[in-house]
N, C-alpha and C positions, 0 to 999 in steps of 0.2 A: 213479216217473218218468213214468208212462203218463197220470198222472192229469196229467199239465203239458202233455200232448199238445194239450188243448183250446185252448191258445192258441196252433196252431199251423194252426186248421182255417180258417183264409185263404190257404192254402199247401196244401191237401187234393189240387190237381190236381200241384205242381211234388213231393212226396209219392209218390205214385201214379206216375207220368212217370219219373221220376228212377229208381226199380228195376225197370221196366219194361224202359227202353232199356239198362240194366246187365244185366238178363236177357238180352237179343240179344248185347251182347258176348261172354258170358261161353258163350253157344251159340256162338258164332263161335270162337272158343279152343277148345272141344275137340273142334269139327271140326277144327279145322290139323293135329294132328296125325295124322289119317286120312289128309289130302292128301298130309302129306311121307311116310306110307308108299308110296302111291299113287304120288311121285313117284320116291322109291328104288329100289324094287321092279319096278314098270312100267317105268319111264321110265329111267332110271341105270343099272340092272344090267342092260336088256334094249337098252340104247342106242336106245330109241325115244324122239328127242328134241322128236316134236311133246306125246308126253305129259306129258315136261317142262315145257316151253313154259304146256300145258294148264294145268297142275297151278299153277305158278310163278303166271300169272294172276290163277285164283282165289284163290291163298292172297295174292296182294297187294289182291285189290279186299276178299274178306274181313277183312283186318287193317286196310284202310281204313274199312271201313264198322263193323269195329268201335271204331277209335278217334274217328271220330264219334259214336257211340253212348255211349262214355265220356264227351266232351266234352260233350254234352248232359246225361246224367248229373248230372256234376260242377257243369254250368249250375245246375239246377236245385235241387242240395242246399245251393250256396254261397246262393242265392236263399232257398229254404224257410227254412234254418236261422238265417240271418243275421236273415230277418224273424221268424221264433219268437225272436229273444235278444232283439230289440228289445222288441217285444209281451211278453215275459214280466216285460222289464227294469222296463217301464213302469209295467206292473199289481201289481209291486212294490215300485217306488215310490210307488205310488200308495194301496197299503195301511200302506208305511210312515207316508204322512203322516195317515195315520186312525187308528192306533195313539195310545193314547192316552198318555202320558208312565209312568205307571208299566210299563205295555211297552217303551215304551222301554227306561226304566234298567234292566228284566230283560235285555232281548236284550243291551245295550250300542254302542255309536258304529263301534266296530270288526269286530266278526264281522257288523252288520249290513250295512258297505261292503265286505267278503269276501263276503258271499251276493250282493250284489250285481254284483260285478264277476269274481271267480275262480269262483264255483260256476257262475252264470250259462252263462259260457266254455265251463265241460265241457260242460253240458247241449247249447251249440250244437254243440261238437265230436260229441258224440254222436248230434243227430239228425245231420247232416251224414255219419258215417260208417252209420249205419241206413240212409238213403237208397243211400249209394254200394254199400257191402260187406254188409248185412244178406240180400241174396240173392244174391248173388255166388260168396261164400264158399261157402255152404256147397251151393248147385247146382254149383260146381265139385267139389267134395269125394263127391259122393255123384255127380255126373257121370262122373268121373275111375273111380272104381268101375263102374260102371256099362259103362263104356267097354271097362274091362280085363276083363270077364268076356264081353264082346262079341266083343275078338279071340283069347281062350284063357280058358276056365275054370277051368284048374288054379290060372295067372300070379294073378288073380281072388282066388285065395283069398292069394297076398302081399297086396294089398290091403287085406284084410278081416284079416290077421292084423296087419296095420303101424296100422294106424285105431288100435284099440285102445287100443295103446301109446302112440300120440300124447296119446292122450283121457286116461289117466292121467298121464304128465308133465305134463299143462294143469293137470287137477285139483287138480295137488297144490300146483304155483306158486299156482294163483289162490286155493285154501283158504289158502296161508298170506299172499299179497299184498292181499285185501280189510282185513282190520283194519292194516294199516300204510297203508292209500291213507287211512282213515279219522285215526288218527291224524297223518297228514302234514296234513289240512286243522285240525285241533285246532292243530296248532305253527304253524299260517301266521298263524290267527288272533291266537295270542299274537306272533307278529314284528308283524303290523300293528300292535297293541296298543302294542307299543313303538315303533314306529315314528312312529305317532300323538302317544303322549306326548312324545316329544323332539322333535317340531317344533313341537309348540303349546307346548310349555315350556321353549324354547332356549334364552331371557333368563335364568328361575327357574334353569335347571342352570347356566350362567356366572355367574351370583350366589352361588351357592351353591360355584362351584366342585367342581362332583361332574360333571364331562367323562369325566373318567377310569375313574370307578365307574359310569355311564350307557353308554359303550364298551364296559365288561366284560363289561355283563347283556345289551347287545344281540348282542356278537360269544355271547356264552355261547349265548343264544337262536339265532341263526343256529346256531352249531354241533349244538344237538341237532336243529334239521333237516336240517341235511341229512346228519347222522350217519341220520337215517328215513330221508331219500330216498336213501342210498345204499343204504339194506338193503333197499328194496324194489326200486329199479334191479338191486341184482346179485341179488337172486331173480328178477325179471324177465328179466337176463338170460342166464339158465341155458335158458332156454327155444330159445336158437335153439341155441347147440351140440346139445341134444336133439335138436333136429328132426331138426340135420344128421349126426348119429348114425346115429337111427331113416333117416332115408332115404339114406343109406352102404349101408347092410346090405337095405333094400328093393332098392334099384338090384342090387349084388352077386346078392342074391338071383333079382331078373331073367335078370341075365344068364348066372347058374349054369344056371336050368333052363331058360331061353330059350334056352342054347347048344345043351342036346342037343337040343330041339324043332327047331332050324334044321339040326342036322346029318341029323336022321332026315328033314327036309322037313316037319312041321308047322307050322312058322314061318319067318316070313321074317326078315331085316334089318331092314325098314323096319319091321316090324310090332313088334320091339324098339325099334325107336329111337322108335315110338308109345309103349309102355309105359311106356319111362324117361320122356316128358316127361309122360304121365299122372302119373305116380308124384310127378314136379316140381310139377305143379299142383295134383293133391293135398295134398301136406306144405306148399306154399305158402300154398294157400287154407288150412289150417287154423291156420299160423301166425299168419292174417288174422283167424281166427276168436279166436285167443286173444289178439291187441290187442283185438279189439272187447271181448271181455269185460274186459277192463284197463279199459279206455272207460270202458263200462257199468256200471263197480264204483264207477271215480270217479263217475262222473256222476250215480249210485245214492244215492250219501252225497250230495253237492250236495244232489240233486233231493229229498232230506228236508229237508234246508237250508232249501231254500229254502220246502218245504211246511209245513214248520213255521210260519215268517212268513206265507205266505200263510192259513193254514187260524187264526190266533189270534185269536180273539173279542176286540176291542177291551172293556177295562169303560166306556168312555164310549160308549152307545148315543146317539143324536141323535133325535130327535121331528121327522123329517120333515115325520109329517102333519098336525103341530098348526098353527092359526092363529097368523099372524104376532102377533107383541106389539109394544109400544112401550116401549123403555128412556127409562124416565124418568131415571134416573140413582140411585134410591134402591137400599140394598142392606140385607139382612137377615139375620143368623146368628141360628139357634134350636137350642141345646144341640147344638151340632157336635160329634161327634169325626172324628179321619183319622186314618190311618196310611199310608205312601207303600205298605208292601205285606202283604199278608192278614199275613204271618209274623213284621212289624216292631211293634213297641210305638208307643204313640197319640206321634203327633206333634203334635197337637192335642188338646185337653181340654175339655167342658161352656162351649164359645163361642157367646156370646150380646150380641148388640149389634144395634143399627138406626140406618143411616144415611139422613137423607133428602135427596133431592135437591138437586143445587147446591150441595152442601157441600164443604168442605174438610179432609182428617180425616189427624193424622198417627199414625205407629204407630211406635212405639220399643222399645227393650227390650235384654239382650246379645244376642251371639250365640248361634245355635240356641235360638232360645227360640221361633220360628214362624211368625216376622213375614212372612217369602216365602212358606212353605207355607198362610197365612190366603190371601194375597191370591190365589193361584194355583188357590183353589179357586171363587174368581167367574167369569172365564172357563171353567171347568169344566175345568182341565187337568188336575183329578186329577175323583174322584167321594167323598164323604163315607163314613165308616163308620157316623155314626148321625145323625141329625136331619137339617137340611134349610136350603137355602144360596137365598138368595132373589132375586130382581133385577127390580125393580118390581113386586114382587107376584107374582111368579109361581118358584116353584122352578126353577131353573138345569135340572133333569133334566125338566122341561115344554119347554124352550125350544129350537129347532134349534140346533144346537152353534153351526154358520157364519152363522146370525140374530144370536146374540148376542154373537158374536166380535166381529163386522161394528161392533159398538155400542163394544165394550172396547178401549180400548189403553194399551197395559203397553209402560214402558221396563224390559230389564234389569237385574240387579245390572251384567253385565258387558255392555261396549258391545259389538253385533253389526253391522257394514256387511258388504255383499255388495260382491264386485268387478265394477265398472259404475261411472256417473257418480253426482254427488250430485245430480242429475234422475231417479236411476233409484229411488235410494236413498229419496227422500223420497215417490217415488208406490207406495212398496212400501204408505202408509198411502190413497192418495187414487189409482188409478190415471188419471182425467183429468184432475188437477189440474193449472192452468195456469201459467206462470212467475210468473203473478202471488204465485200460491198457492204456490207454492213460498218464494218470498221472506216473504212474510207469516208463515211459520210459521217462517222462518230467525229474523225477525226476534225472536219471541216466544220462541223460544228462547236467544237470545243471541249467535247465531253468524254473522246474518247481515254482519259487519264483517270477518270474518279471510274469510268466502266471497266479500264482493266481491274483496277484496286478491289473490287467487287469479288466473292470469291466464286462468286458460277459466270463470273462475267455475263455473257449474250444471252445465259440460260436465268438470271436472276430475274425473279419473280415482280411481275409490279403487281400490289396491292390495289382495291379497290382506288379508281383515278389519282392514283400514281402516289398515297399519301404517304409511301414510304422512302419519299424523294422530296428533296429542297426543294424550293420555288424554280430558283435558279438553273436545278438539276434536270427539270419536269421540260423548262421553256429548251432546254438544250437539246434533249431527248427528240422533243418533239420537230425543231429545227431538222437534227437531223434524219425524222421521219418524211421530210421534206424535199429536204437534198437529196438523200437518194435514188429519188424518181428522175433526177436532173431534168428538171421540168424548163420548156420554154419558156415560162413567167412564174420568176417566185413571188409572192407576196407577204409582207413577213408584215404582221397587223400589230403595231406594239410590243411586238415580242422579243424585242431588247431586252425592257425595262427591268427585266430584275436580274440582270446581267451587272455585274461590277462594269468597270471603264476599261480595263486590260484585257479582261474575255469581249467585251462589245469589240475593240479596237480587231483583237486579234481573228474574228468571226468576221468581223468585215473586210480585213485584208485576205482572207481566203474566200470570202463570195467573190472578189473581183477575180480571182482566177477560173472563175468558172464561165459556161458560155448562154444565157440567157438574160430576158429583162428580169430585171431586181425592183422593187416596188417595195418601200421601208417604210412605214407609217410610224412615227413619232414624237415623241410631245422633248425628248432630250435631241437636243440641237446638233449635237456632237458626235450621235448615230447617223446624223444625215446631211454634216455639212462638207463631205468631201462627196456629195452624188452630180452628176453627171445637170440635173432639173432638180429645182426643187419648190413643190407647191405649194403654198398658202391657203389656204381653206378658213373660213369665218362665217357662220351663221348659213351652214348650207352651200355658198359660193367660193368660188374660185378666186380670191381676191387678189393675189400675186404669185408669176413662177420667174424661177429664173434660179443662175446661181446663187452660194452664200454670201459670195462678194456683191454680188451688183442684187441682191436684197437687201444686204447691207445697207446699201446707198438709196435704191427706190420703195424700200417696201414699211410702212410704218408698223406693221401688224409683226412684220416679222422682227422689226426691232425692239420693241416691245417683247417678245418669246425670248429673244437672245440675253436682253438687259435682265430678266427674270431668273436665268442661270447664270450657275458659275461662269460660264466660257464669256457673260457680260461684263462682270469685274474682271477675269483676269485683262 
């Protein structure tokens, strides 16, 4: 956890400040109880009521001046820590978006927005309570001692024998409440998990009709959490009966040998009723001490959490310092292999092709056979297992990552809008592109008829990922967040398909007017059989390219895709 501190050191002074003026309270607190002997003693029993008066005073401006000192305190830890959650939130999302995709899919969607937002949480709770109670506590606790060997040395050693006992009830809770805080954030993860999946897959489970079976797993999953958190709640809360146990029988204890002290005249009244509330602030402050450590356990587990994420060597390293390049638009495979991860078998095979500039190139094949994991490796969103992935001449792993992004744009299998307008939407590819530009790329994509029809057009609203939009409408949208960039390599990943045949046609006759490579991934024949190359993909490999016609004639794989569609009967 200490190691996360560093993104707290803009906050070094509210830090610092914050236990500081907690220290002066916490000296103000175990003076009171001097005074009210002082007041008892002196003043009450002796009926000397200007001592009173005295006494009453000081222990009001004291209690004032220390709940100011709290208040500031409290100022500054809600301050420090809030700004540590933010600053830490940041630089973790900040590394999440640098992770390269097979990170990704190791961490997964779900435990990365838990480390994100729940683990995050403790951490602030934690410094927040460091700053307040981290010297508080435990200058009360060794204060409080201190104090009680001050007014009687015998009283002194109750003290010292009652600590003890405290210290081991703690130990024994917090030995067995650390691996259940641990496992409690494991169960939250899997509830998010499912939680996740039943909103992004509402439609699929009412299609499916499995409501009932998706209720079961979810209440199931709920129930083994909080069956954890209740077994850590009532170990936790065994902790305060103990206290008030242990300090029953300290008090008792006082008062047994405090009584004869007062009867022989070594002790007073008031200097008892100092004792007892010593003895209160004691056990109290130590009670403090053993949330914090509860705190610090969660916060413990977190803060690897989220060390883990931050401390993960991205495998896509970036070539900063290399000179910028010019994407021409050619692209070049030399004996590829990939696998999505070290432990996974080759999801690519001995690929080798050159595409050059300006061209138009489609790629077909069944499913899983590679055709997303080809194209995904041009942008560099994974890194190859062996040979070398090329783009204008120069190897992808030459090239700064965000240089050559900046060149590539890639639609898709599934359509993605962000919630915002569809002016916010399409500058996601062009950010000063003008209405003009906006329009122009509606246009080219096919969509820009159903956008006029719209009554805020460019300013109409898209709903969470885009659900107040067709299929059809979504894949358009997004195309045209594409084009707009007029990037030297488009890649459009499947994202015909939910295109009728007259919008596919007339989308494809305006990409050829434009000036980059075109890169069509398709499983319909007739989205890619006017391209320039077109590749055959089967079980990972590259098993035939050429045109429609002379695949026609060479390619059995590809006659086979064709006989399966309409364009094989007609």
């Amino acid at each position: 956890m200490f190691r996360l501190l560093r993104y707290a050191k803009n906050y070094r002074k509210q830090i610092f400040l914050g236990p500081f003026f907690k220290f002066l309270e916490a000296i103000f607190e175990l003076v009171l109880p001097l005074l009210m002997a002082v007041l008892v003693d002196e003043g009450i029993q002796k009926n000397n009521w200007s001592k009173v008066l005295e006494m009453t005073i000081w222990m009001v401006v004291m209690s004032i001046v220390g709940l100011l000192c709290a208040v500031i305190c409290q100022y500054y830890a809600s301050y420090a820590s809030q700004g540590f959650g933010t600053e830490l939130r940041n630089q973790l999302m900040k590394k999440i978006n640098q992770l390269s995709h097979q990170e990704l899919n190791r961490f997964g969607t779900d435990t990365l927005i838990t480390r994100t937002t729940n683990d995050i949480n403790q951490l602030q709770v934690a410094l927040a309570m460091l700053i307040r109670l981290v010297v508080r506590a435990p200058f009360l606790s060794i204060g409080a001692v201190v104090m009680a060997f001050y007014i009687d040395w015998q009283i002194g050693l109750i003290f010292l024998c009652v600590l003890p006992l405290f210290c081991l009830v703690l130990f024994f809770i917090i030995s067995k409440s650390v691996p259940l805080y641990k496992s409690v954030q494991r169960q939250l993860d899997h509830v998010n998990e499912l939680v996740s999946q039943n909103l992004s897959g509402v439609r699929v489970i009412r299609a499916f009709a499995r409501r009932q079976t998706e209720i079961k797993r979810f209440d199931d999953s709920t129930d083994e959490l909080s069956k954890v958190y209740l077994r850590v709640t009532n170990l936790s809360a065994l902790l305060t009966p103990a206290t008030t146990l242990i300090l029953n029988f300290g008090v008792l204890a006082i008062f047994y040998i405090g009584g004869f002290k007062v009867t022989v005249g070594h002790l007073q009244q008031g200097q008892i009723l100092a004792l007892v509330n010593y003895m209160n602030q004691m056990l109290l402050a130590l009670i403090v001490v053993s949330n914090l450590v509860v705190i610090f356990t969660r916060a413990a587990a977190s803060a690897s959490r989220v060390n883990e994420v931050l401390e993960v060597d991205s495998s896509i390293q970036s070539n900063t310092g290399t000179d910028a390049y010019e994407n021409t638009g050619s692209v070049t495979f030399e004996q590829v292999d990939f696998r999505f991860a070290p432990e996974f078998g080759l999801a690519l095979e001995d690929i080798t092709f050159s595409i050059p500039k300006n061209a138009t190139i489609g790629i077909t094949g069944p499913t899983g056979s590679g055709k997303s994991a080809l194209t995904q490796l041009i942008p560099r969103f994974y890194d190859v297992a062996d040979g070398s992935v090329q783009v204008a001449g120069k190897d992808v792993r030459e090239w700064d990552v965000h240089a050559l992004r900046q060149t590539i744009a890639m639609v898709p299998q599934t359509a993605v809008l962000f919630t915002g307008t569809i002016r916010d939407n399409l500058r996601w590819g062009k950010n000063d592109a003008t209405d003009e530009d906006c329009w122009e790329a509606l246009e080219l994509a096919q969509s820009r008829d159903f956008v006029e029809a719209l009554p805020d057009g460019l300013d109409t609203q898209i709903f969470e990922g885009g659900k107040n939009f067709s299929g059809g409408q979504k894949q358009r949208l997004t195309i045209a967040r594409a084009l707009i960039a007029k990037p030297a390599i488009l890649i459009l990943d499947d994202s015909l398909s939910a295109l009728d045949y007259q919008t596919d046609l007339k989308l494809r006759q305006a990409l050829k007017t434009l000036e980059g490579t075109v890169i069509i991934i398709s499983q319909r024949i007739r989205s890619i059989q006017d391209a320039q190359q077109i590749f055959v993909m089967d079980a990972g490999k590259l098993v035939a390219k050429g045109t429609h016609e002379q695949l026609l004639q060479t390619s059995q794989e590809y006659q086979e895709i064709v006989e399966s569609q309409e364009e094989g009967i007609e």
